[in-house]
KETORMAR-745850 format. One record per residue: residue number from 1; y, x, z of N, C-alpha, C, O, CB in turn. Coordinates in nm, 3 decimals. Glycine has a CB too. Layout:
BEGIN
PT   pos      n.py      n.px      n.pz     ca.py     ca.px     ca.pz      c.py      c.px      c.pz      o.py      o.px      o.pz     cb.py     cb.px     cb.pz
PT   NUM         Y         X         Z         Y         X         Z         Y         X         Z         Y         X         Z         Y         X         Z
...
! end
This chain:
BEGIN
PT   pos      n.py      n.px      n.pz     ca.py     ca.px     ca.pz      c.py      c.px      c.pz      o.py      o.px      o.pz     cb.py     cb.px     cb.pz
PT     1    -0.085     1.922     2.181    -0.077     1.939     2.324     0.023     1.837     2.379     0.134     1.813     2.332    -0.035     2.083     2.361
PT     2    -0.036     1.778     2.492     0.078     1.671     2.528     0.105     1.711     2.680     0.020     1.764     2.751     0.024     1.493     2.510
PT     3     0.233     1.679     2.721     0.280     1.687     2.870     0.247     1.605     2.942     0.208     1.517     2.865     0.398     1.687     2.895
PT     4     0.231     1.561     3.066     0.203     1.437     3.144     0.082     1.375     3.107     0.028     1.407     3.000     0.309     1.339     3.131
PT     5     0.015     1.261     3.210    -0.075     1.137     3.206    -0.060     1.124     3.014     0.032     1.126     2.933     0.003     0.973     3.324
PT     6    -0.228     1.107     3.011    -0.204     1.071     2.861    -0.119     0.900     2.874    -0.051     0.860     2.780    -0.389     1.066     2.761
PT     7    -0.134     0.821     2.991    -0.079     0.700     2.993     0.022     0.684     3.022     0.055     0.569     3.050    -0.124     0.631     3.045
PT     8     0.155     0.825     3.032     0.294     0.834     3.038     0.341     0.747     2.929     0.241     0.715     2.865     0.345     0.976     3.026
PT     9     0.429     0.702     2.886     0.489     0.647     2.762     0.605     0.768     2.697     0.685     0.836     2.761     0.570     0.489     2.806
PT    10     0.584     0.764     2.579     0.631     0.864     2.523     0.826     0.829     2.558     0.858     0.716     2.595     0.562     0.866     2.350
PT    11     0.937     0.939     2.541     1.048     0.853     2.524     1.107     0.811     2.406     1.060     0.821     2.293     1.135     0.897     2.582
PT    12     1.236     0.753     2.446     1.338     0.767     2.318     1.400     0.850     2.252     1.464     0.918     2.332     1.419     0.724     2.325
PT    13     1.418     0.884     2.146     1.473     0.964     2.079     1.641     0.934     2.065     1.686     0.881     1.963     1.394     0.965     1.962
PT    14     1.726     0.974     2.176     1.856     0.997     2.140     1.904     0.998     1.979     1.850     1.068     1.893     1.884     1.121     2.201
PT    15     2.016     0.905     1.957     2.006     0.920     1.805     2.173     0.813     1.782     2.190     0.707     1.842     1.814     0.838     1.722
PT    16     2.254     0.862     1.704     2.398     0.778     1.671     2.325     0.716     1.537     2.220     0.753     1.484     2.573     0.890     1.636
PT    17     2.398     0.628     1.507     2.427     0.563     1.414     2.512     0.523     1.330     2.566     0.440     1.403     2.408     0.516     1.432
PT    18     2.589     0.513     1.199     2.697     0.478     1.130     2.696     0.305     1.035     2.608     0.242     0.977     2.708     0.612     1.033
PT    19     2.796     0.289     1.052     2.747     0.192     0.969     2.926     0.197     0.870     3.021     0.121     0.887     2.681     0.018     1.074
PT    20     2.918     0.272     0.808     3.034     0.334     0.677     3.097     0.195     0.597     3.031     0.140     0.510     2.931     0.451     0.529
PT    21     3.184     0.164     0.624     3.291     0.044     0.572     3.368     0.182     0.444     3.388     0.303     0.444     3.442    -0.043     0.752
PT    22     3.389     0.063     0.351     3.465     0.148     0.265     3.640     0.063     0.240     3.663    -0.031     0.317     3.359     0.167     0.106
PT    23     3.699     0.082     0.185     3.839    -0.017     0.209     3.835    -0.156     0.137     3.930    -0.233     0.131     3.981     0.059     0.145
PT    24     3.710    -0.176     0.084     3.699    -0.310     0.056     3.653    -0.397     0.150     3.680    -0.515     0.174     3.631    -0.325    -0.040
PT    25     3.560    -0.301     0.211     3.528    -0.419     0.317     3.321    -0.392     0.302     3.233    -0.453     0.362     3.615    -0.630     0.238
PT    26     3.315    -0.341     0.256     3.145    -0.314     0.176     3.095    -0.193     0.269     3.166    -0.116     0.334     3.146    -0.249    -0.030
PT    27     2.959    -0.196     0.259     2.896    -0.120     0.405     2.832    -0.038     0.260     2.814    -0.089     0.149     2.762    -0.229     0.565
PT    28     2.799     0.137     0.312     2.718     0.208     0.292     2.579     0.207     0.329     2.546     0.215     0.448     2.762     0.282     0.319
PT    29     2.479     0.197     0.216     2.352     0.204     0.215     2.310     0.318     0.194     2.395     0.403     0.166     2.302     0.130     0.142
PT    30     2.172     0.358     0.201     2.142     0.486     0.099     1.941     0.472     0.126     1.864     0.458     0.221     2.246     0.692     0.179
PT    31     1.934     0.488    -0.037     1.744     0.481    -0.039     1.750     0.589     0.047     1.840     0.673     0.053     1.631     0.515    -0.206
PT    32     1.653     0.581     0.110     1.533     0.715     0.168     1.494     0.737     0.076     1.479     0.650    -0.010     1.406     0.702     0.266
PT    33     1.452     0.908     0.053     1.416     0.983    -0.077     1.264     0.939    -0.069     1.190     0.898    -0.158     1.448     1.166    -0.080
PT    34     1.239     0.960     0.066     1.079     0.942     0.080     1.057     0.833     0.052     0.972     0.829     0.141     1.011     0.963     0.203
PT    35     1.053     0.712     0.001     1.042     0.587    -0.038     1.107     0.512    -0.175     1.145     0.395    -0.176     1.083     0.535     0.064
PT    36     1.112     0.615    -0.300     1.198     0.625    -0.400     1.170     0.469    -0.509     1.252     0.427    -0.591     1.165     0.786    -0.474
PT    37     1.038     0.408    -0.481     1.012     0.321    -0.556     0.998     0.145    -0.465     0.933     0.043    -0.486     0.882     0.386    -0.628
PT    38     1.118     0.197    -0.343     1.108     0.053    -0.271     1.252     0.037    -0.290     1.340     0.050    -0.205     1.048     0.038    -0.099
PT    39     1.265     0.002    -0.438     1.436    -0.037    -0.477     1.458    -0.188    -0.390     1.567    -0.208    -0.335     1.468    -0.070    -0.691
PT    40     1.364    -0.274    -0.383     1.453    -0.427    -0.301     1.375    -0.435    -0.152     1.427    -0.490    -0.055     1.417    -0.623    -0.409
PT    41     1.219    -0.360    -0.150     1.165    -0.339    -0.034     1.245    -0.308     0.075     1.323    -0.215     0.055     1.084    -0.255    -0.046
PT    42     1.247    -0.382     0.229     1.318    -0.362     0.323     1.255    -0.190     0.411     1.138    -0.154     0.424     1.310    -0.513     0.408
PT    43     1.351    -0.136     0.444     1.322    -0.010     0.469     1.344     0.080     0.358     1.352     0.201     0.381     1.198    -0.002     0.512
PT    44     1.352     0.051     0.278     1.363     0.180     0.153     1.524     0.173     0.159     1.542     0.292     0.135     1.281     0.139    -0.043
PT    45     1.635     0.129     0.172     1.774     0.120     0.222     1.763     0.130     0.350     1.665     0.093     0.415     1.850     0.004     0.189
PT    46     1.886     0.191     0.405     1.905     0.179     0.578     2.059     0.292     0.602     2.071     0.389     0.528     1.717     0.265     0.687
PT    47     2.117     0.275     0.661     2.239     0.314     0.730     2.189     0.446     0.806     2.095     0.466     0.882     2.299     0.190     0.833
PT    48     2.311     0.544     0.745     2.324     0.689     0.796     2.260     0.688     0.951     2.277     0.578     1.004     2.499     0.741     0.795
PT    49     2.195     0.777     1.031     2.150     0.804     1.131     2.132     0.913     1.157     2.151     1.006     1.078     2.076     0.757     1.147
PT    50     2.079     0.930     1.309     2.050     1.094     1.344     2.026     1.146     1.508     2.094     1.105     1.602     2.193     1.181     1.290
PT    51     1.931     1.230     1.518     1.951     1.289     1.646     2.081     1.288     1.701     2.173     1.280     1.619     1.911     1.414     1.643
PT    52     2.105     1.294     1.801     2.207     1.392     1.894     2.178     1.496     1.968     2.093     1.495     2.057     2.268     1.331     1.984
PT    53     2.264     1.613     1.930     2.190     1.756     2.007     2.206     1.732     2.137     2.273     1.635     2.173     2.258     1.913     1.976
PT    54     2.166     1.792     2.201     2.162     1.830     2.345     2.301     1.806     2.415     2.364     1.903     2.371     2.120     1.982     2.359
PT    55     2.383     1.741     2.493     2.484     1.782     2.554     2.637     1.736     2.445     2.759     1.752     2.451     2.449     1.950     2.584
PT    56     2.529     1.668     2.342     2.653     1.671     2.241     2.727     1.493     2.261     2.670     1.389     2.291     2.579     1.712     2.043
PT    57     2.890     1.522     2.224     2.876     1.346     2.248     2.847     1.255     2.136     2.834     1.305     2.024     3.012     1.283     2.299
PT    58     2.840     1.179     2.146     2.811     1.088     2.024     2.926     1.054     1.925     2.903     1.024     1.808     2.760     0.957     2.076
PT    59     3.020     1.058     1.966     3.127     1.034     1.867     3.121     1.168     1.726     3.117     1.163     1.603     3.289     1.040     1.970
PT    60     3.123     1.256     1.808     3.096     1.401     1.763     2.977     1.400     1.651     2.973     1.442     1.535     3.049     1.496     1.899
PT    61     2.875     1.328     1.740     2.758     1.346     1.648     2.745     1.280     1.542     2.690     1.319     1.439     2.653     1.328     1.699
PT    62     2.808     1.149     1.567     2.833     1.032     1.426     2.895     1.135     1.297     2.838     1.174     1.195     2.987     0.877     1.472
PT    63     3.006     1.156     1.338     3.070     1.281     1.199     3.014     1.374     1.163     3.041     1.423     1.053     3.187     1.360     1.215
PT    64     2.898     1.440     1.262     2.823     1.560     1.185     2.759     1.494     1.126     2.762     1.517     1.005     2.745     1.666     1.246
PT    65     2.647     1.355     1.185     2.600     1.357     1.080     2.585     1.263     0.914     2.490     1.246     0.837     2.521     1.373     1.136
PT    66     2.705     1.225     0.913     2.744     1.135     0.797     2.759     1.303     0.692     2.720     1.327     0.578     2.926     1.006     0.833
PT    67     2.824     1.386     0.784     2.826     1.543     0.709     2.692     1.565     0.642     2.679     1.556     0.520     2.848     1.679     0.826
PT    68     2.590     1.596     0.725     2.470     1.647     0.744     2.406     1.529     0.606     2.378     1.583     0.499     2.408     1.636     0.930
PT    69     2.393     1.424     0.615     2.306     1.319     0.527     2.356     1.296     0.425     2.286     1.284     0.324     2.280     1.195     0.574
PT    70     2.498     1.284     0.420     2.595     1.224     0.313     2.716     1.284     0.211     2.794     1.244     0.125     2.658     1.140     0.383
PT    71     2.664     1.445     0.301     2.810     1.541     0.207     2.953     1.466     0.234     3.035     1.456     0.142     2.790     1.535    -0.004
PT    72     2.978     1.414     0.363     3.103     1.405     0.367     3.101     1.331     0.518     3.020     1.250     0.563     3.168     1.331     0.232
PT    73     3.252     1.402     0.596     3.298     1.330     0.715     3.420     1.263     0.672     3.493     1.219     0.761     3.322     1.421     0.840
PT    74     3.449     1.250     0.570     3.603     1.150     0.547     3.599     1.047     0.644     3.629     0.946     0.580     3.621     1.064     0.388
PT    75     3.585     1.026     0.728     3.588     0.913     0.786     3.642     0.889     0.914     3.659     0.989     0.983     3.485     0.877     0.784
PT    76     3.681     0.748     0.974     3.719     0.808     1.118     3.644     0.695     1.175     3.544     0.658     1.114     3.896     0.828     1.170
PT    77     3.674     0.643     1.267     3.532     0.624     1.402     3.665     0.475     1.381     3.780     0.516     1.398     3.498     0.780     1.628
PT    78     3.654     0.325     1.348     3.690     0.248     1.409     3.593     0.135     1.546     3.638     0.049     1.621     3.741     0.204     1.303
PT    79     3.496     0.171     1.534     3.485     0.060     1.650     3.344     0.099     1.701     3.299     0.190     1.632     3.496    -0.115     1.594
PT    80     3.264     0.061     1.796     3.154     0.121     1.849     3.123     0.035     1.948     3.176     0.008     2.056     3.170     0.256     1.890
PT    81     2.963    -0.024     1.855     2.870    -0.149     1.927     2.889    -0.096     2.101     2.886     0.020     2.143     2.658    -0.147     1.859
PT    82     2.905    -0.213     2.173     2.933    -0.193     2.319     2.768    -0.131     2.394     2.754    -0.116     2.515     2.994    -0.366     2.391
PT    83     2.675    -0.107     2.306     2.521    -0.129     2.409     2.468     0.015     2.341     2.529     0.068     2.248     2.385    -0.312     2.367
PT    84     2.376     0.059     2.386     2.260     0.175     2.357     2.143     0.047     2.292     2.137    -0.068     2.335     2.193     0.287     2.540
PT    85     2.066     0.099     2.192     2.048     0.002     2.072     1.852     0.032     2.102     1.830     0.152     2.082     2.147     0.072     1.874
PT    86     1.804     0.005     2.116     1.644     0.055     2.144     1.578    -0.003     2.000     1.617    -0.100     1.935     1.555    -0.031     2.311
PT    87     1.482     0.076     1.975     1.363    -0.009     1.891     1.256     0.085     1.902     1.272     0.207     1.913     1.393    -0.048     1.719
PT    88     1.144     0.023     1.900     0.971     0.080     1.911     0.942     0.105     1.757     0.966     0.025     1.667     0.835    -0.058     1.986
PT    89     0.899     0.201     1.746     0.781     0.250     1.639     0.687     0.166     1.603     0.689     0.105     1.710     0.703     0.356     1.682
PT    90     0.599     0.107     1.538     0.489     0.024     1.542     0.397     0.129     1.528     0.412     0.238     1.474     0.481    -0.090     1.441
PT    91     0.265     0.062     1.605     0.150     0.185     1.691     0.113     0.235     1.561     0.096     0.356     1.576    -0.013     0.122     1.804
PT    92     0.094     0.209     1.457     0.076     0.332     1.314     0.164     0.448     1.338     0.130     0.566     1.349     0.132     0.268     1.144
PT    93     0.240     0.416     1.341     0.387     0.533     1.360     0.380     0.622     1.464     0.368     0.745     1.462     0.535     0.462     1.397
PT    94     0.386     0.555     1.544     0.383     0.646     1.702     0.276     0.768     1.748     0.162     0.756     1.792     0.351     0.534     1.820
PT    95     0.352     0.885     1.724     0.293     1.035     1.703     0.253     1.076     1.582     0.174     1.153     1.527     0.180     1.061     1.776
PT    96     0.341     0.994     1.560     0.337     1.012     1.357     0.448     1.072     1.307     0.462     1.180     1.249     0.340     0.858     1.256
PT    97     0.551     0.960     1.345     0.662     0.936     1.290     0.808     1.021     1.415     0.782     1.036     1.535     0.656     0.748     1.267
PT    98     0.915     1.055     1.370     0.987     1.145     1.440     0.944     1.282     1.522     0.993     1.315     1.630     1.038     1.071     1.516
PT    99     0.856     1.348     1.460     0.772     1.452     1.509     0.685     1.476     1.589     0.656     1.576     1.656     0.814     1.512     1.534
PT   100     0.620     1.317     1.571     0.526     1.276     1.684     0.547     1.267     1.865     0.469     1.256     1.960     0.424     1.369     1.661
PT   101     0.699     1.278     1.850     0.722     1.286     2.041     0.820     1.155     2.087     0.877     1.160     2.196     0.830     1.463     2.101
PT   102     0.835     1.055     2.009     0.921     0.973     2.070     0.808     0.826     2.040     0.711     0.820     1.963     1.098     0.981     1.993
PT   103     0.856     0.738     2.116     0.808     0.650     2.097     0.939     0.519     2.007     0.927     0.397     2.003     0.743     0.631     2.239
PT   104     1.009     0.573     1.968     1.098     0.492     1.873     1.242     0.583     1.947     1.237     0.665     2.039     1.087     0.277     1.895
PT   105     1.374     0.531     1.865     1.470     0.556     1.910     1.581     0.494     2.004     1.602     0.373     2.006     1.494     0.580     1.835
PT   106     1.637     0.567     2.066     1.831     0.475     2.182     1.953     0.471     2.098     2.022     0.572     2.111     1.923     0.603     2.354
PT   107     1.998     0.384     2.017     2.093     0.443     1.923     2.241     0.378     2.004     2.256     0.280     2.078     2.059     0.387     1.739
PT   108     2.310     0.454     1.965     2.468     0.431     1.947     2.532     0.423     1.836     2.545     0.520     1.761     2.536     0.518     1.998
PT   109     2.583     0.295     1.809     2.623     0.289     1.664     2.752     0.239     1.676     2.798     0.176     1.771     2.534     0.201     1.568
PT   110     2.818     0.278     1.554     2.964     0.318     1.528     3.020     0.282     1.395     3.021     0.351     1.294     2.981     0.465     1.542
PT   111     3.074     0.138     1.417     3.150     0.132     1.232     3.262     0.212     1.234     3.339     0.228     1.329     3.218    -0.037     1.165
PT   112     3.269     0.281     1.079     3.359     0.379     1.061     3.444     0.364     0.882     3.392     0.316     0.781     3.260     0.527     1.091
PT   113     3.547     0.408     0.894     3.630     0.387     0.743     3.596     0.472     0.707     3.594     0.578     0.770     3.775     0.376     0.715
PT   114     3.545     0.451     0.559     3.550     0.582     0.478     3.711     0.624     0.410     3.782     0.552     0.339     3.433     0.560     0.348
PT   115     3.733     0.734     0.447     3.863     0.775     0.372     3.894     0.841     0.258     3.991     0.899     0.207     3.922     0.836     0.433
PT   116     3.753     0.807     0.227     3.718     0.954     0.107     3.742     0.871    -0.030     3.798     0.763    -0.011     3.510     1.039     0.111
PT   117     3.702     0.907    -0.193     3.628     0.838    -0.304     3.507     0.851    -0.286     3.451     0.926    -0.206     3.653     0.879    -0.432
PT   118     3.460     0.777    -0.362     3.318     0.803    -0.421     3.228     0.909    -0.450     3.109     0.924    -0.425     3.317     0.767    -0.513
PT   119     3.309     0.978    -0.505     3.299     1.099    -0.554     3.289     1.282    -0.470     3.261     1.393    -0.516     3.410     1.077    -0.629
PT   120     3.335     1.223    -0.311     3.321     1.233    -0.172     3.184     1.241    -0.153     3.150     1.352    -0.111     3.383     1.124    -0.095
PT   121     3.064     1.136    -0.175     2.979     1.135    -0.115     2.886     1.200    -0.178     2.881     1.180    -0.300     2.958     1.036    -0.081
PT   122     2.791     1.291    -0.122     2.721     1.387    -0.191     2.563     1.405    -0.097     2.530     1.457     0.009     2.826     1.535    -0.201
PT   123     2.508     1.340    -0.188     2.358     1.300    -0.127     2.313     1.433    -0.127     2.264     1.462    -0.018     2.249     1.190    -0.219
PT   124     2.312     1.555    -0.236     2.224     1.650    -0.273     2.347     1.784    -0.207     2.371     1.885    -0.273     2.174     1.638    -0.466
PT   125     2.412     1.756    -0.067     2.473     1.842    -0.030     2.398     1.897     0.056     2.444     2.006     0.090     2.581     1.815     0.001
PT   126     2.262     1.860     0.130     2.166     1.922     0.196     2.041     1.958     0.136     1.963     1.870     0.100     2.143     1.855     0.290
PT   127     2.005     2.120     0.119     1.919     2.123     0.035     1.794     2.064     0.057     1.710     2.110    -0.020     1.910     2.229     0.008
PT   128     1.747     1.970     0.140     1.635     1.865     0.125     1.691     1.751     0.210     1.691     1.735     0.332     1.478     1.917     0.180
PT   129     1.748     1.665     0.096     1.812     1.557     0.082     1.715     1.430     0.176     1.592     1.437     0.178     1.831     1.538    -0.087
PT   130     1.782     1.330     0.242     1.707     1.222     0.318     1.740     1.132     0.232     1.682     1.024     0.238     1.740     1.186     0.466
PT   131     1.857     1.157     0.116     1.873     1.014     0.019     1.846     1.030    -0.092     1.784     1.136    -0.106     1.998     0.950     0.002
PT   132     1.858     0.989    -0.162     1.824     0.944    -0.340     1.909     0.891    -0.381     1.960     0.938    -0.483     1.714     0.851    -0.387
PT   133     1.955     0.792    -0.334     2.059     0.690    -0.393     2.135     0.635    -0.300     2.113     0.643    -0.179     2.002     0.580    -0.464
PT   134     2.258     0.558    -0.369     2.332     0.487    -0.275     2.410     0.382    -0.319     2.432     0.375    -0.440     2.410     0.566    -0.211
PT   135     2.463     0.285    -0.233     2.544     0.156    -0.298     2.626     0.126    -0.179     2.615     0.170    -0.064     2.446     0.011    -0.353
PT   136     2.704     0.047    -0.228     2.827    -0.031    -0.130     2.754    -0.162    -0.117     2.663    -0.183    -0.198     3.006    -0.055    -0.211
PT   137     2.783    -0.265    -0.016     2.665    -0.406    -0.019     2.754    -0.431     0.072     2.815    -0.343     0.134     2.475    -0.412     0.020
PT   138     2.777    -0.630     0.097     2.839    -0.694     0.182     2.753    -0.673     0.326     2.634    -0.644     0.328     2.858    -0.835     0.128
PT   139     2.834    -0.692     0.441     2.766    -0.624     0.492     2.624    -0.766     0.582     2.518    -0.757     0.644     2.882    -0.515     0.585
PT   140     2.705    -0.863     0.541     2.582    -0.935     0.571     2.450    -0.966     0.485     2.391    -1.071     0.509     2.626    -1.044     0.601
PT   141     2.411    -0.895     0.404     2.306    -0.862     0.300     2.244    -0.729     0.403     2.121    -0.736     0.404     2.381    -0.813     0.115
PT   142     2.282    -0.641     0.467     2.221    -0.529     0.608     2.119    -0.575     0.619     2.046    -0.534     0.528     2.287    -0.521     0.766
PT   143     2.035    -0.687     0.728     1.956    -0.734     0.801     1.802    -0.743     0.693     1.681    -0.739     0.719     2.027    -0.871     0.862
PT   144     1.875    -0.754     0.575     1.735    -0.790     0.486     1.666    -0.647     0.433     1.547    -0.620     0.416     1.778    -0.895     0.334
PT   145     1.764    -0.582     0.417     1.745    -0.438     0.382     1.651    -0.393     0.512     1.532    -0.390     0.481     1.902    -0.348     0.366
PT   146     1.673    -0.365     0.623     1.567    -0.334     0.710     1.428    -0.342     0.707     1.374    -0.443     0.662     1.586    -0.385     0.791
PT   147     1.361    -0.245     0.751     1.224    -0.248     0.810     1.229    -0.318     0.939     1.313    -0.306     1.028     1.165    -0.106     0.830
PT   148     1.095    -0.414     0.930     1.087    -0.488     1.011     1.119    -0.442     1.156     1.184    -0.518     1.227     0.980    -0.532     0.990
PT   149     1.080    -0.327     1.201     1.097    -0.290     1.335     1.279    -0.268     1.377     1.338    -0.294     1.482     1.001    -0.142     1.350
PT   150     1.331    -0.208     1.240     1.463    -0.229     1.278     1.563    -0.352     1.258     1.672    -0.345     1.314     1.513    -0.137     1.226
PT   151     1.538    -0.445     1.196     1.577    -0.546     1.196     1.634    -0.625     1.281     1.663    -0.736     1.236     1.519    -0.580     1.165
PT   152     1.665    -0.600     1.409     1.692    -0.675     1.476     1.813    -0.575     1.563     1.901    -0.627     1.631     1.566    -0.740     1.535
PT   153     1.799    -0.423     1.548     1.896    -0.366     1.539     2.029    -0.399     1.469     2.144    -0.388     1.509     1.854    -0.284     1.509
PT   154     1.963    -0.453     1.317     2.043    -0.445     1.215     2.114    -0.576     1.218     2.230    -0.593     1.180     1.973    -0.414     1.092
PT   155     2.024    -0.681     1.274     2.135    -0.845     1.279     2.224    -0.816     1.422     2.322    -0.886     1.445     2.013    -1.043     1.307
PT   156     2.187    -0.720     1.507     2.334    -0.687     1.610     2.412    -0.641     1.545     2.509    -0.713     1.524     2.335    -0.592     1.728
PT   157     2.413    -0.503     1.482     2.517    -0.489     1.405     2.571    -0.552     1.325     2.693    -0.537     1.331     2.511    -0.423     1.362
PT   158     2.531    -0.634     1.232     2.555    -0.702     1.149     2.724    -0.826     1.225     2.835    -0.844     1.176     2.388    -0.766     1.110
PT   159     2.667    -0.878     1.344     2.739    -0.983     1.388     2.856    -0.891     1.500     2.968    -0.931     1.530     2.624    -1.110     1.462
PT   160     2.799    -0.773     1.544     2.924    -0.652     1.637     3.012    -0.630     1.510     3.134    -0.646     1.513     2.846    -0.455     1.712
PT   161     2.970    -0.606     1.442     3.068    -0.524     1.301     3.143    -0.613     1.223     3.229    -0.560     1.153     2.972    -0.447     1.177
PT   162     3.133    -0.736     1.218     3.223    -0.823     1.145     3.334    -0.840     1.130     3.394    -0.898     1.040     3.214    -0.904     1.159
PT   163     3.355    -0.810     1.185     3.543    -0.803     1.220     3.571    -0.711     1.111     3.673    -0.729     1.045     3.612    -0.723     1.398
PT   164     3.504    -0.630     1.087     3.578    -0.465     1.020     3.498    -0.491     0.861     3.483    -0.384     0.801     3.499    -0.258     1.134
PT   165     3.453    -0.597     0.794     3.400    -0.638     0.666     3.518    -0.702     0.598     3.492    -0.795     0.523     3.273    -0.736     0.679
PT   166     3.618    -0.674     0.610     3.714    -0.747     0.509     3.773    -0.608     0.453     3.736    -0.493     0.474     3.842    -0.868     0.586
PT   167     3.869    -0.655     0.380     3.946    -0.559     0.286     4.034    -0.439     0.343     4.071    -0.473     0.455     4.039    -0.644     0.207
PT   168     4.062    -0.366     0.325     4.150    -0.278     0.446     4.302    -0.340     0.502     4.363    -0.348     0.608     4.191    -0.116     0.376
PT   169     4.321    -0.383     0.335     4.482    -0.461     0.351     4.498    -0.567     0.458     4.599    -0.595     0.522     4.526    -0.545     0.211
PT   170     4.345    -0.635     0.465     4.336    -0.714     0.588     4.316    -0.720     0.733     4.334    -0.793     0.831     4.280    -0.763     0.570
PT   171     4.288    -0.651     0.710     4.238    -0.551     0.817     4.270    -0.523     0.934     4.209    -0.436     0.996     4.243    -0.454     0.788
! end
């Protein structure tokens, strides 16, 4: 059942973003579970994400959901891309993909320190996990990891976030 003109355009899906620095200077990845055999394939890696509830702010929502995906908020919020981040679905996707009601997502994204260990991060802390795996990666190696549609998300961040890719001591 759909609301409106079938020729309405669907919207965006409200949604934060993380992009997890650890004190070396190395960005958090993590496979999608659903994609377990695209180890160098772009899209099978990609940076923590997520709805935002209703009314909720985004800063807020970044820490639930590094909680929610990653078994851990150790972290604190250093810096946050200046823009609302858009990308389209490609028409396969669209009423497919995000529960069939958005036509891609608005993100707000947020580099953040991890304060935690390793040993902190806990993929299988939600009992149906969005990850499989995970690695630390420079963070200009990001952009290749992407699915094509997000990719261009990912070279903004890539060049907003630079500053915060060195060592902590440097920091």
């Amino acid at each position: 059942m759909t609301s409106g003109p079938a020729s309405a355009p669907l919207p965006y899906r409200p949604n934060v973003g993380a992009v997890l620095f650890n004190r070396d200077g190395l960005v958090f990845v993590a496979r999608r579970a659903d994609l377990p055999n695209a180890e160098g394939a772009p899209g099978g890696w990609q940076l923590p994400q997520g709805g935002i509830d209703p009314a909720e702010d985004p800063r807020a929502a970044v820490l639930r959901e590094l909680a929610e995906e990653i078994g851990t908020d150790r972290a604190h919020i250093i810096g946050e891309h200046p823009d609302w981040l858009c990308y389209d679905l490609p028409p396969e996707l669209v009423g497919v993909a995000l529960g069939g009601c958005y036509r891609g997502q608005r993100q707000r994204w947020f580099a953040l320190r991890f304060l935690g260990r390793d040993s902190d991060i806990r993929l299988d802390f939600d009992p149906h996990p969005e990850f499989d795996a995970w690695r630390w990666i420079p963070l200009a190696e990001l952009p290749a990891l992407a699915v094509g549609f997000k990719r261009a998300i990912y070279e903004a961040l890539a060049r907003s976030f630079a500053r915060f890719a060195v060592p902590e001591a440097d920091a």
